[in-house]
N, CA, C and O atoms as a CHARMM CRD file, in Angstrom:
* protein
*
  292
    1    1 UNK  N      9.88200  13.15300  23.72400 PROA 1      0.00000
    2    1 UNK  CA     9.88400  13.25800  22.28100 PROA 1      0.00000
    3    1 UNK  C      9.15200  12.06100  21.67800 PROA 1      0.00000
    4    1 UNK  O      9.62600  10.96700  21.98600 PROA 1      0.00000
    5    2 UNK  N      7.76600  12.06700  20.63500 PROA 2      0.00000
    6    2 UNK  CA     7.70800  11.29600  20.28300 PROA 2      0.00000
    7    2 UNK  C      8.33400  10.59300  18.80300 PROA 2      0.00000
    8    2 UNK  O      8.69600  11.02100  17.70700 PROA 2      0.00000
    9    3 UNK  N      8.25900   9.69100  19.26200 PROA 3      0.00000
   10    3 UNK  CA     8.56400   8.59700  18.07700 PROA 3      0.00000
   11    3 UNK  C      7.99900   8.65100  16.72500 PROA 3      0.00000
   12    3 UNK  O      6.82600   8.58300  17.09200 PROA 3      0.00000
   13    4 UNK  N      7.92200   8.71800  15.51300 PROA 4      0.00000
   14    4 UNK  CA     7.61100   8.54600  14.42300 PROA 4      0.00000
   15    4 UNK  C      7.79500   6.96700  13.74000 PROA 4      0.00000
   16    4 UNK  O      8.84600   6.35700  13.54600 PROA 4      0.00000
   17    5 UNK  N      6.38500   6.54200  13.45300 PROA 5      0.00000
   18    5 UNK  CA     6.39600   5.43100  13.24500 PROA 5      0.00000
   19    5 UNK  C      6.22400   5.27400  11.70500 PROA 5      0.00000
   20    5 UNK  O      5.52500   6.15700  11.20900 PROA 5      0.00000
   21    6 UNK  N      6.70600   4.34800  10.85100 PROA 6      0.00000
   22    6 UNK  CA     6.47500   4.25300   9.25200 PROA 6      0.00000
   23    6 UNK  C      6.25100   2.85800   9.13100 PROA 6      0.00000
   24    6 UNK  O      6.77200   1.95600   9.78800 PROA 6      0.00000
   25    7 UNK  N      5.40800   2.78100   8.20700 PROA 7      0.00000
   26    7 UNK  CA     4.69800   1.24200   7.85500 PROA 7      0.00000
   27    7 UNK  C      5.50300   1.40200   6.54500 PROA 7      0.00000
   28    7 UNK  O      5.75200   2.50400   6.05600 PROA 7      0.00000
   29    8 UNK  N      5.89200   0.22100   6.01100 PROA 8      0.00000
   30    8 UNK  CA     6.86900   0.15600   4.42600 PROA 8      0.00000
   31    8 UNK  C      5.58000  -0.86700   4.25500 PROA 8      0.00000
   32    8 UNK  O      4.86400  -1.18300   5.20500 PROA 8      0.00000
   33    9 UNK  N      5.37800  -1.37100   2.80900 PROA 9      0.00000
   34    9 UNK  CA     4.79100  -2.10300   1.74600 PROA 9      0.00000
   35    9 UNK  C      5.45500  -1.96600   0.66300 PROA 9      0.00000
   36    9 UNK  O      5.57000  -1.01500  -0.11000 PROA 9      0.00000
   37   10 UNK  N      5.87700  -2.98700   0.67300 PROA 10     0.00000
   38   10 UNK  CA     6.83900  -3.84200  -1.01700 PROA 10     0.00000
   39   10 UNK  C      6.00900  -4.52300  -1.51900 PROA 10     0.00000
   40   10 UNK  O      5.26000  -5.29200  -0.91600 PROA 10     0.00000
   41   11 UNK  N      6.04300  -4.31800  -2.71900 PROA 11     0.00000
   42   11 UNK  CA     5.05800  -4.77400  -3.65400 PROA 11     0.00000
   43   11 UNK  C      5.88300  -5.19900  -5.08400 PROA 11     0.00000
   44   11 UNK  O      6.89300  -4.56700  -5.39500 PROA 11     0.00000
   45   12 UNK  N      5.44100  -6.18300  -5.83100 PROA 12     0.00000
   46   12 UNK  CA     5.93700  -6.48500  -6.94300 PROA 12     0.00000
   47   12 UNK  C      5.32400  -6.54900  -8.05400 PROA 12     0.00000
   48   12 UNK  O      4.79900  -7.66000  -7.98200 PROA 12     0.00000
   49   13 UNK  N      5.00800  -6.07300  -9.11900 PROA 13     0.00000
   50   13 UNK  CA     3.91500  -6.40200 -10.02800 PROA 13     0.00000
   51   13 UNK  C      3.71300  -7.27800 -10.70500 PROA 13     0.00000
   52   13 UNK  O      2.64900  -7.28800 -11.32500 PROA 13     0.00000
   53   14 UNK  N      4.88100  -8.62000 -10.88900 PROA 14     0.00000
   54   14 UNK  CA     4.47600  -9.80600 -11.51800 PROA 14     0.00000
   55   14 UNK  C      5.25600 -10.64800 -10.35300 PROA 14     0.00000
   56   14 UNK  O      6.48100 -10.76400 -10.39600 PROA 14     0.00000
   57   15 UNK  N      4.47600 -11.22300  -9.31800 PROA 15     0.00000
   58   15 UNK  CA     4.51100 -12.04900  -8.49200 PROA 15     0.00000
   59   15 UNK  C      4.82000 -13.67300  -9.29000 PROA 15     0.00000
   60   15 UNK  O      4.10500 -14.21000 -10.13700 PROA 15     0.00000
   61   16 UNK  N      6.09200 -14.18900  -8.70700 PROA 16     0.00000
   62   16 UNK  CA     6.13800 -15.26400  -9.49200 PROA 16     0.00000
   63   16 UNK  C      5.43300 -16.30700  -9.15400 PROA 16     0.00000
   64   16 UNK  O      4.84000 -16.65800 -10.17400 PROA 16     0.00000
   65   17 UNK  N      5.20100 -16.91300  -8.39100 PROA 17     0.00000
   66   17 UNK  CA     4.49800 -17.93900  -7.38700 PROA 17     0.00000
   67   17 UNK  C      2.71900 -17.55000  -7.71500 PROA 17     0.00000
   68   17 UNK  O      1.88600 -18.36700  -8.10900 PROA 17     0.00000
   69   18 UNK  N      2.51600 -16.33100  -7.47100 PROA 18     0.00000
   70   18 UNK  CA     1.30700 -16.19100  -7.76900 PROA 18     0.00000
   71   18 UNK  C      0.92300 -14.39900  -8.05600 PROA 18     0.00000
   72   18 UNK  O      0.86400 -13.33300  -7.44300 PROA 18     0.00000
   73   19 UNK  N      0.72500 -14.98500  -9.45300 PROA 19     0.00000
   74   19 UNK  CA     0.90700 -13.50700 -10.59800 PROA 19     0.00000
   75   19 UNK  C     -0.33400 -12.50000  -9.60300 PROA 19     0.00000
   76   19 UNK  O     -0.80400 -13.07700  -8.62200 PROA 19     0.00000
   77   20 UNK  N     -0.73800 -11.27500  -9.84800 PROA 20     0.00000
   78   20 UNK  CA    -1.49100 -10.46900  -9.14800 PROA 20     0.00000
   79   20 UNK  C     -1.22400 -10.24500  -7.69000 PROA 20     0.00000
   80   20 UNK  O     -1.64100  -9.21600  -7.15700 PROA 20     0.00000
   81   21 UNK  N     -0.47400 -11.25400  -6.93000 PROA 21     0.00000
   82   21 UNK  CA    -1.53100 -11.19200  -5.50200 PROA 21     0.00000
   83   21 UNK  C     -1.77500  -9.86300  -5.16700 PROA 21     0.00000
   84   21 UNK  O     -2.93600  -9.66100  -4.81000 PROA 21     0.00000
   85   22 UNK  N     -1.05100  -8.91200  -5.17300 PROA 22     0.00000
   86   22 UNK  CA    -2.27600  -7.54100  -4.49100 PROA 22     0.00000
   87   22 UNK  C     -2.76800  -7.30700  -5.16600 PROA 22     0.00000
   88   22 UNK  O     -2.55800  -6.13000  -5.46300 PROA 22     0.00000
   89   23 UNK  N     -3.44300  -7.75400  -5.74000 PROA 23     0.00000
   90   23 UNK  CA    -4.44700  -7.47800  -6.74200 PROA 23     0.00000
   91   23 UNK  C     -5.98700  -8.32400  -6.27500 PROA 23     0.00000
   92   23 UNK  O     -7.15500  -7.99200  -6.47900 PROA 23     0.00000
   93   24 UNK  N     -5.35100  -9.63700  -5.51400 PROA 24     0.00000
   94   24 UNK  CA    -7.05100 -10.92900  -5.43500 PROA 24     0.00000
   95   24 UNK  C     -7.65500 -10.23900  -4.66200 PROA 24     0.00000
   96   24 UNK  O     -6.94600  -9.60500  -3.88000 PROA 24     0.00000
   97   25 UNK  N     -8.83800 -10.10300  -4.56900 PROA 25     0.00000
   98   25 UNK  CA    -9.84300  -9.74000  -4.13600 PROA 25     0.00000
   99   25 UNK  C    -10.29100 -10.50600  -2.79300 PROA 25     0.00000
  100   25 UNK  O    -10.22200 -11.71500  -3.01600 PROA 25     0.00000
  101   26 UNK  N    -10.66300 -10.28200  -1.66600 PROA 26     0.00000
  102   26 UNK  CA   -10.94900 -10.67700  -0.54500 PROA 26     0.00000
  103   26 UNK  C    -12.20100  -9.85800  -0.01800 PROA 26     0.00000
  104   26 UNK  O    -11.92500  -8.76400   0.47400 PROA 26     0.00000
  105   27 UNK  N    -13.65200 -10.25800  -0.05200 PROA 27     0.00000
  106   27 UNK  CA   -14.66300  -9.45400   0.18500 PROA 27     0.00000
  107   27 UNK  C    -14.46000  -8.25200  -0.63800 PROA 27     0.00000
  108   27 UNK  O    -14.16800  -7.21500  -0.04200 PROA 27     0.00000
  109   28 UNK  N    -14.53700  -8.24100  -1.53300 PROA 28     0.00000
  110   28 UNK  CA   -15.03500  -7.10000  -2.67400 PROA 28     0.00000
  111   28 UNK  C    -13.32900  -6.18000  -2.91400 PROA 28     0.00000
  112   28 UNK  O    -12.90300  -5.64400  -3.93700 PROA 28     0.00000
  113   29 UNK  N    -12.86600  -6.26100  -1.93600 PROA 29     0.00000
  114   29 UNK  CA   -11.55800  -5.22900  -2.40400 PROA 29     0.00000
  115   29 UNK  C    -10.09200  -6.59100  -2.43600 PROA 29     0.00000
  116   29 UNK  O    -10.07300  -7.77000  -2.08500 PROA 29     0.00000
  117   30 UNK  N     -8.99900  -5.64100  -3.05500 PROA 30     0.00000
  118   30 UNK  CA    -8.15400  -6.44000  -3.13800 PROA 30     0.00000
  119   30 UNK  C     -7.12900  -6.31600  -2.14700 PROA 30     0.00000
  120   30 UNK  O     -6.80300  -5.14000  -1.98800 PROA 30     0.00000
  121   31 UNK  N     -6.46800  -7.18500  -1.37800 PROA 31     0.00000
  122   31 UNK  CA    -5.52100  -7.14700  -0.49700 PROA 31     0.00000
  123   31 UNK  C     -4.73100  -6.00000  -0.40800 PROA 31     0.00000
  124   31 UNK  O     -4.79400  -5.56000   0.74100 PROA 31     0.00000
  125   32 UNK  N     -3.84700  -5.17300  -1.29800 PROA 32     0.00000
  126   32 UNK  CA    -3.31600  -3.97500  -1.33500 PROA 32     0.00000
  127   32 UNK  C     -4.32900  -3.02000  -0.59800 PROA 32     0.00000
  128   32 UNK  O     -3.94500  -2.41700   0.40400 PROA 32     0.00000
  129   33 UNK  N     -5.51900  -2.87900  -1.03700 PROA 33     0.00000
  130   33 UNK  CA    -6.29100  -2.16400  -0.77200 PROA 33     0.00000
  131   33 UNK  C     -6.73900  -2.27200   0.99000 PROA 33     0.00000
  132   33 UNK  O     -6.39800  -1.35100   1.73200 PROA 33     0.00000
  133   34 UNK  N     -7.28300  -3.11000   1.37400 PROA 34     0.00000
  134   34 UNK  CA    -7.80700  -3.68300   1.97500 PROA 34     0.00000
  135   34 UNK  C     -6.12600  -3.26400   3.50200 PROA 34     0.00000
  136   34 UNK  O     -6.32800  -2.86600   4.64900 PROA 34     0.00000
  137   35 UNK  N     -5.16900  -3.46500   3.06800 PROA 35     0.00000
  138   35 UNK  CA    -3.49700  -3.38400   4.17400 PROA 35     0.00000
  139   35 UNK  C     -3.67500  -1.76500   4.00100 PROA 35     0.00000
  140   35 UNK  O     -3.87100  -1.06300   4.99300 PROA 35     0.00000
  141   36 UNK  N     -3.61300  -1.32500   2.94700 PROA 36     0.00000
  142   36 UNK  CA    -3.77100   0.37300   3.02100 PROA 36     0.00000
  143   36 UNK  C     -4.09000   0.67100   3.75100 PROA 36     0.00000
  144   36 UNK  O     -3.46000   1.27900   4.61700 PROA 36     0.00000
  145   37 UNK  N     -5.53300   0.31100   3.75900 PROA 37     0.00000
  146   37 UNK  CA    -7.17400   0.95100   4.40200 PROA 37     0.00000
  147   37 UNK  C     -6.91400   0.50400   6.38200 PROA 37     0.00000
  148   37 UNK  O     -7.13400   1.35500   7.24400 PROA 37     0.00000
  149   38 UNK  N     -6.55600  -0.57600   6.64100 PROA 38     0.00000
  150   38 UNK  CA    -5.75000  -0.90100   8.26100 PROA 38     0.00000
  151   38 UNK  C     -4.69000   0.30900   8.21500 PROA 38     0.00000
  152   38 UNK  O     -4.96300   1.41800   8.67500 PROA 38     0.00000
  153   39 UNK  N     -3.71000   0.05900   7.73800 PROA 39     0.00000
  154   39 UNK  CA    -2.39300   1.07600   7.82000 PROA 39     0.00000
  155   39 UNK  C     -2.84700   2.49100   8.19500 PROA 39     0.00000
  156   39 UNK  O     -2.29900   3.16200   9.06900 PROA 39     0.00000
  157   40 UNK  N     -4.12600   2.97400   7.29900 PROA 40     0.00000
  158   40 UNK  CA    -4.57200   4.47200   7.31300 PROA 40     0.00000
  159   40 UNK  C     -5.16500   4.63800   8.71600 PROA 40     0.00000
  160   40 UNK  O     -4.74100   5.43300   9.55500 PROA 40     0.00000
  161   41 UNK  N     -6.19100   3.79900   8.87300 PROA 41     0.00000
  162   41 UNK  CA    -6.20200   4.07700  10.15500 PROA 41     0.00000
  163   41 UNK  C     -6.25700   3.63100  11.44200 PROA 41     0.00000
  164   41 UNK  O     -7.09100   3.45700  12.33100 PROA 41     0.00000
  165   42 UNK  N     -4.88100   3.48200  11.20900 PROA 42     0.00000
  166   42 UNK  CA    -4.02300   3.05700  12.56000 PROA 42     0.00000
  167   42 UNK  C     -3.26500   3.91300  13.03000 PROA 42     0.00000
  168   42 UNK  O     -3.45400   4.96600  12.42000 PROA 42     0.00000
  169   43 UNK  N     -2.51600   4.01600  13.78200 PROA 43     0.00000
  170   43 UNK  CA    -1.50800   5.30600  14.24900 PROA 43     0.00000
  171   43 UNK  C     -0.37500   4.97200  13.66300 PROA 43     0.00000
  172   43 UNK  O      0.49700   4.78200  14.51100 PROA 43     0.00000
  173   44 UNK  N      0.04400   4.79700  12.42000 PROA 44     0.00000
  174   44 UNK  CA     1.23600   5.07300  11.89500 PROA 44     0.00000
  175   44 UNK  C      1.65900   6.61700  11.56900 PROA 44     0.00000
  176   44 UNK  O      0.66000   7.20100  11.15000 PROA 44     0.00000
  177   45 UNK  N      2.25800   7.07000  11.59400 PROA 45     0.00000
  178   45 UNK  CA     2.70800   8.59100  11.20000 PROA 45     0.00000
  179   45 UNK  C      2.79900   8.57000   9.17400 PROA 45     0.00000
  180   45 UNK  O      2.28100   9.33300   8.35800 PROA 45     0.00000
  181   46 UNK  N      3.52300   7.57100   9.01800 PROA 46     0.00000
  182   46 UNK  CA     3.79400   7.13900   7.68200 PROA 46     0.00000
  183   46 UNK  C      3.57500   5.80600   6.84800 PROA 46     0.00000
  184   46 UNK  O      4.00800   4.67700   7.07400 PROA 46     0.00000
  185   47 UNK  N      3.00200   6.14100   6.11100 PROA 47     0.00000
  186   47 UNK  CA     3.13000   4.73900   5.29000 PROA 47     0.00000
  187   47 UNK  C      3.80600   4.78800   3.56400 PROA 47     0.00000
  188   47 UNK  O      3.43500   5.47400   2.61100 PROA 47     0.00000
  189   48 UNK  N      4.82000   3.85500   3.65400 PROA 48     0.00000
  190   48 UNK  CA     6.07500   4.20900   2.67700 PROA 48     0.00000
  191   48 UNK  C      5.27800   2.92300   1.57300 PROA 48     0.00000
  192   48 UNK  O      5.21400   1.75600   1.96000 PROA 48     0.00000
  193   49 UNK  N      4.82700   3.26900   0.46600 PROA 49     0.00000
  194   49 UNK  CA     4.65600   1.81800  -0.67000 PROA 49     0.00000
  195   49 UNK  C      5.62700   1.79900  -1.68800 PROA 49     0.00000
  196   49 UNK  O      5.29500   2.49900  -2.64500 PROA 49     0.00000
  197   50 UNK  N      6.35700   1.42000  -1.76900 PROA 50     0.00000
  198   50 UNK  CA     7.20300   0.97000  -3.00600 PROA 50     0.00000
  199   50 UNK  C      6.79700  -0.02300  -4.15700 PROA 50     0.00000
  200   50 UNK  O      7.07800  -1.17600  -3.82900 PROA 50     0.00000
  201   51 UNK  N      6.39500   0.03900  -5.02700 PROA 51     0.00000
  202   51 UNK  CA     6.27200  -0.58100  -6.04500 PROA 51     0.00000
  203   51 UNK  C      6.69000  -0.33600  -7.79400 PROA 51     0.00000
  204   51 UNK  O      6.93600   0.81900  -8.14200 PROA 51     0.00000
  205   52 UNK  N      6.73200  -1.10800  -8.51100 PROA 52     0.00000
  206   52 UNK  CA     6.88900  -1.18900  -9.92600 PROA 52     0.00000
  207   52 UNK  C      5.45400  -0.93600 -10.85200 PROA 52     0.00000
  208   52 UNK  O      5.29900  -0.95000 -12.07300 PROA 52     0.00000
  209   53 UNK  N      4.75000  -0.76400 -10.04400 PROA 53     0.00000
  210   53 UNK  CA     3.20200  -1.08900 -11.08300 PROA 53     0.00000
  211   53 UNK  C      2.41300   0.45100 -10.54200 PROA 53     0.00000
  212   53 UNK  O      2.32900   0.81400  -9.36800 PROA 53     0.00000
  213   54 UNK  N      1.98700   1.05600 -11.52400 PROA 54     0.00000
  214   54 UNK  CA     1.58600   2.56000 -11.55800 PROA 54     0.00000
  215   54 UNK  C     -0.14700   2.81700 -10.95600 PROA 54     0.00000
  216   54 UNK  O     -0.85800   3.80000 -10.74200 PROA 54     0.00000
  217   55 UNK  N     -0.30800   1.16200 -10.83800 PROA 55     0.00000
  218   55 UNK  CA    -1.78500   0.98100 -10.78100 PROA 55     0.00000
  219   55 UNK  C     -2.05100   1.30900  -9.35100 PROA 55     0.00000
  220   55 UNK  O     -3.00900   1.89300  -8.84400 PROA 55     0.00000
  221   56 UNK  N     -0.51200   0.57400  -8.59300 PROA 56     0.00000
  222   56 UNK  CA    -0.79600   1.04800  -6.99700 PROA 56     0.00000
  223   56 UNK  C     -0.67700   2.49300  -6.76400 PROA 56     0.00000
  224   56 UNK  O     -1.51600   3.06200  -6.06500 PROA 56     0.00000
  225   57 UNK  N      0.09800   2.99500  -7.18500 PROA 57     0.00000
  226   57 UNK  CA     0.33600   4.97300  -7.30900 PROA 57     0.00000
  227   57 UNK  C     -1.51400   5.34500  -7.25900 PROA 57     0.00000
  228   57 UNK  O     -2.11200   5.84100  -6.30400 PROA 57     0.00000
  229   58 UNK  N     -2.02900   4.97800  -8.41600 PROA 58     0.00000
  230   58 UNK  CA    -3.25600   5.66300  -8.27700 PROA 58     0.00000
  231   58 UNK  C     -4.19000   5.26100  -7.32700 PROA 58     0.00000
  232   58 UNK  O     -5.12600   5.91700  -6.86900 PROA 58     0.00000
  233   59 UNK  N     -3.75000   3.79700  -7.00400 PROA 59     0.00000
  234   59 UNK  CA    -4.66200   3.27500  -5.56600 PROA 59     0.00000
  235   59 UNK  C     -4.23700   4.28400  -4.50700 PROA 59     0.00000
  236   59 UNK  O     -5.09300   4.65800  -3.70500 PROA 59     0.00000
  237   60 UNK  N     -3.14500   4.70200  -4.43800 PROA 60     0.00000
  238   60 UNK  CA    -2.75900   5.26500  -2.68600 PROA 60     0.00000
  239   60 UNK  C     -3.02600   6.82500  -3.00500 PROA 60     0.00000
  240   60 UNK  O     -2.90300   7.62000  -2.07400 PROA 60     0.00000
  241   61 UNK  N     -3.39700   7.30500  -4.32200 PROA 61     0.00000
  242   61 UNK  CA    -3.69400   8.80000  -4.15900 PROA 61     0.00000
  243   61 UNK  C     -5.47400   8.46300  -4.20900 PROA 61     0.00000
  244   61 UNK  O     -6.28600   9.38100  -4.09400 PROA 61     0.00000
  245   62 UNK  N     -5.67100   7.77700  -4.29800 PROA 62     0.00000
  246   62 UNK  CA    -7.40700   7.56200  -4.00300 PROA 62     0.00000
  247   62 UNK  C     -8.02800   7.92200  -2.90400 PROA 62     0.00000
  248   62 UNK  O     -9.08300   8.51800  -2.69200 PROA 62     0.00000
  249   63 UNK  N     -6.68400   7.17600  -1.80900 PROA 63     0.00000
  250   63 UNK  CA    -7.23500   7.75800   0.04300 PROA 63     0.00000
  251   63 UNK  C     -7.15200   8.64900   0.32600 PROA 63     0.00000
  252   63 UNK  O     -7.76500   9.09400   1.29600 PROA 63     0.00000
  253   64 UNK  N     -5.96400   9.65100  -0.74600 PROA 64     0.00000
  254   64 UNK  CA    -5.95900  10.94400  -0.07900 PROA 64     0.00000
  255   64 UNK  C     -5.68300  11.43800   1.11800 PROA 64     0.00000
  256   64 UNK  O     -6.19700  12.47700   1.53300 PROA 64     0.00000
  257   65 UNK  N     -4.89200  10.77300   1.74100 PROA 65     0.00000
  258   65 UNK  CA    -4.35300  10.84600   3.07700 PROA 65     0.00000
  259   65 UNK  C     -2.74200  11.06500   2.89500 PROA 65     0.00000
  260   65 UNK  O     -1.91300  10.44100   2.23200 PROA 65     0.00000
  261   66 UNK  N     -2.64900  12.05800   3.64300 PROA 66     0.00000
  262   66 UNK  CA    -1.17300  12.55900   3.48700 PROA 66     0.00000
  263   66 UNK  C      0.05000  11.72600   4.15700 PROA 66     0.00000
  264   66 UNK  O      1.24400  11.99600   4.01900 PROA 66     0.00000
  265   67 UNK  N     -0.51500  10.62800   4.93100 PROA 67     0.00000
  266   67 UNK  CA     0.46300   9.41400   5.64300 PROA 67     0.00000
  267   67 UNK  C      0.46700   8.82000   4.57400 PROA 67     0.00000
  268   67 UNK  O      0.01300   7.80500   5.10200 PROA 67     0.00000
  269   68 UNK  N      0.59200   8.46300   3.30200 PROA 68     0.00000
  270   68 UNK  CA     1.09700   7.73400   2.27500 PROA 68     0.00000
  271   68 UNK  C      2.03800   8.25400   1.52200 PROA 68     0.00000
  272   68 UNK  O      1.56000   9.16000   0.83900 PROA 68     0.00000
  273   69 UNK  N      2.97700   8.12000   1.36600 PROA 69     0.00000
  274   69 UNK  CA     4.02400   7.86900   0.05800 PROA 69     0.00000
  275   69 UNK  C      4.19400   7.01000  -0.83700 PROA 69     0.00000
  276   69 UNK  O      4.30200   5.79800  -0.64900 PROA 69     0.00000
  277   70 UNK  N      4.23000   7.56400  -1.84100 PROA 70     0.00000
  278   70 UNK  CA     4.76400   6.42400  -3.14000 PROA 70     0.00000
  279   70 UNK  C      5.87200   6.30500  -3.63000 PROA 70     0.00000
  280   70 UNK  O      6.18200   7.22900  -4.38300 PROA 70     0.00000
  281   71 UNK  N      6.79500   5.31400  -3.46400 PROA 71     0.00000
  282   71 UNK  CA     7.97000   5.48000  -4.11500 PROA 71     0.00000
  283   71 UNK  C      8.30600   4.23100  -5.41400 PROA 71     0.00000
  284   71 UNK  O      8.43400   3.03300  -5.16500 PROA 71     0.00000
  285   72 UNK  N      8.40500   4.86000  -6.83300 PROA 72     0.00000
  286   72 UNK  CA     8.62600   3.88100  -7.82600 PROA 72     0.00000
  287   72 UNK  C      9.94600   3.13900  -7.77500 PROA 72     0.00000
  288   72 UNK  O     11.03000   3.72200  -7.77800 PROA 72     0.00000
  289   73 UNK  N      9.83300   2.11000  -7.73900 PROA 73     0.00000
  290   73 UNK  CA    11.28600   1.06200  -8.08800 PROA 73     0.00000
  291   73 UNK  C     11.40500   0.55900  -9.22500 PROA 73     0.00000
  292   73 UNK  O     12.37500  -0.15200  -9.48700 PROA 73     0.00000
């Protein structure tokens, strides 16, 4: 039987220490983006994002890949 594997990403939208971070940019994309884009294609079965900020919702329906979930907190 195999295993089902799920990647989680917690995210916060006003980072106290340092406001944005998935948001800074690292070679043209921003870190959120950039952990997605590994996560997608890697062999995870699932990838679970939880966040407060609606901006990531429309980032993870961008890939269009059915291993993403969004869940609002």
């Amino acid at each position: 039987m195999k295993k089902k594997i799920t990647a989680v990403i917690i995210s916060r939208k006003n980072s106290k220490r340092l406001p944005n971070k998935m948001w800074q940019k690292l070679n043209g994309k921003s870190l959120i983006e950039l952990k997605i884009n590994h996560l997608v294609k890697s062999n995870v079965d699932e990838i679970a994002v939880g966040s407060d900020d609606l901006r990531l919702k429309k980032l993870c329906e961008k890939f269009k890949s059915k291993k993403i979930k969004f869940y609002l907190r």
